[in-house]
N, C-alpha and C positions, 0 to 999 in steps of 0.2 A: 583478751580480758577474761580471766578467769567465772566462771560460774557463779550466779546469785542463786544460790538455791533459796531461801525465802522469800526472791521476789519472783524468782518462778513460778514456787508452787502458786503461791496468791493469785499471779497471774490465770494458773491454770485451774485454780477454786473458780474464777470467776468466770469462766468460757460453760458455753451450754454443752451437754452430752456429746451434741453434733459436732461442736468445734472442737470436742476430746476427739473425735470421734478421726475426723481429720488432722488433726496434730500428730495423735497418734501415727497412721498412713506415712508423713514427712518423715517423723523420728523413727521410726522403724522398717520406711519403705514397704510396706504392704497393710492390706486391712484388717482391721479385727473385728470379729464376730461380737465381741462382747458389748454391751449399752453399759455398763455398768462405772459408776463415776468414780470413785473411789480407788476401784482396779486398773480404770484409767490414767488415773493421777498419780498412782504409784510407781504404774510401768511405764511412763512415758517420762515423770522426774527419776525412775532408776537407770533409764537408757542414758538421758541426758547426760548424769553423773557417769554413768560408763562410758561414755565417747567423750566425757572431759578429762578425766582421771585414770583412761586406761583398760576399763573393764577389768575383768578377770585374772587372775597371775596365770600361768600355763600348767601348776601346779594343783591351783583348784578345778581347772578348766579337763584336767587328767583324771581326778579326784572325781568328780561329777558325771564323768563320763564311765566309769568303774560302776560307780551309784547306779546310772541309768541304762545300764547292760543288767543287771538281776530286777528293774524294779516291771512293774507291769503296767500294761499302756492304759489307762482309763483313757474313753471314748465317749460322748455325752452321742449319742447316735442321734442322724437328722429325723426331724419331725414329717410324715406323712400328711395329705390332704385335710385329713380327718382330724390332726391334729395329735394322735398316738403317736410313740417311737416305736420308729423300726426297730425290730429285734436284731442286733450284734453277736457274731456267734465273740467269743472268749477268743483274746490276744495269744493267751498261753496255754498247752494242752497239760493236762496234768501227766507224769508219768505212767506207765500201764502198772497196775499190781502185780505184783511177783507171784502168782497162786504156787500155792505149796501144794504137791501131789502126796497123797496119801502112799507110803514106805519111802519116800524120799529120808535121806541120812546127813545132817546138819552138822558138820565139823568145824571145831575152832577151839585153836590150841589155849588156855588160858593156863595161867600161874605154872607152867610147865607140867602141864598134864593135857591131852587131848583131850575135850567135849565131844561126846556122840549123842544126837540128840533124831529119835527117828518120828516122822509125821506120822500117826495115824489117820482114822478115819473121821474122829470127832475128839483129836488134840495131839498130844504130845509124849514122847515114853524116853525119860531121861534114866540111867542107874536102876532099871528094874522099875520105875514107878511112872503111874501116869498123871499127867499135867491138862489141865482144861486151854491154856494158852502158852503160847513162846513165852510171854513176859512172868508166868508161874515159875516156867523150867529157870529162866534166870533170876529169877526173884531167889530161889532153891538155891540156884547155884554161889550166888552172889550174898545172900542175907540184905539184899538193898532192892526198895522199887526202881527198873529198871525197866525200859521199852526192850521187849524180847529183839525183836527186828532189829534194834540198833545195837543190842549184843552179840547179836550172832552177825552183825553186817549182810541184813537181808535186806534187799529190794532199794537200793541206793544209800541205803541209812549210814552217815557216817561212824 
C-alpha cells in the first residue's frame, strides 16, 4: 500500500515531542539529540518518503558527496556542568602563508614577455619602479584591479 503522506503528517502533528521523539529512533534506527517538533516532522516524513520511493538516485547521492568533501563540519560542541560550551578547536586548518623574503625574484611569463618582479624590504620593484603591494605591481602590469598573489600564482591562488 503505497504512502499517505497527508495522513502521516496529521498523524505525526498530533504525537507529543516524546513520541517524535521515538518515532524518530524506529524510522531511522538510532536517537536524535534534537526536541525540536518541526525538524522532527520533517525528517522523519522525509525518511518515510525515501524508504517508500527510493531515496536518493546514485547520481545525487555522488553529487552530495563532492559537496561534502570541501564543505566544513560545523559542531554545536557539548554543554559543560556550568552550563558553558566547551571550546572546539576548528575542523579545518587554514593553509600556512607563503611569507615573501625580502630579494626574493617573482617570475611569470605573461603576453609573451617574462615578468621579473623582485620583493623588497617594505614592497615591490617591478621595471625600475617601486610598488607598496603585489597587487600595485599587477594593477601596473595589467591596467585592471587584480589580486597580486593570484597573478603571480603565489601561495596556492589559482
Amino acid at each position: 500500500m503505497p504512502l499517505d503522506v497527508d495522513m502521516e503528517l496529521a498523524t505525526l502533528r498530533g504525537m507529543t515531542t516524546t513520541q517524535l521523539v521515538t518515532r524518530y529512533a524506529e524510522v531511522f534506527g538510532e536517537q536524535v539529540r534534537s526536541r525540536h517538533r518541526d525538524y522532527l516532522i520533517r525528517k522523519i516524513i522525509w525518511r518515510m518518503q525515501a524508504n517508500e520511493e527510493g531515496g536518493l538516485s546514485e547520481r545525487a547521492r555522488h553529487y552530495a558527496g563532492c559537496l561534502a568533501q570541501d564543505a566544513d563540519v560545523r559542531l554545536m560542541p557539548p554543554k559543560r556542568s556550568d552550563g558553558k560550551r566547551v571550546p572546539v578547536a576548528p575542523t579545518r586548518q587554514a593553509p600556512p602563508s607563503l611569507k615573501l623574503t625580502p630579494g626574493t625574484a617573482i617570475l611569470r611569463p605573461y603576453k609573451g614577455q617574462q615578468l621579473r618582479v623582485v620583493v623588497l624590504e617594505g614592497g615591490f620593484e617591478h621595471d625600475g619602479k617601486r610598488y607598496k603591494s603585489l597587487s600595485a605591481v599587477a594593477n601596473a602590469i595589467t591596467g585592471t584591479h587584480i589580486n597580486g598573489r593570484q597573478f603571480f600564482k603565489i601561495g596556492g591562488a589559482q
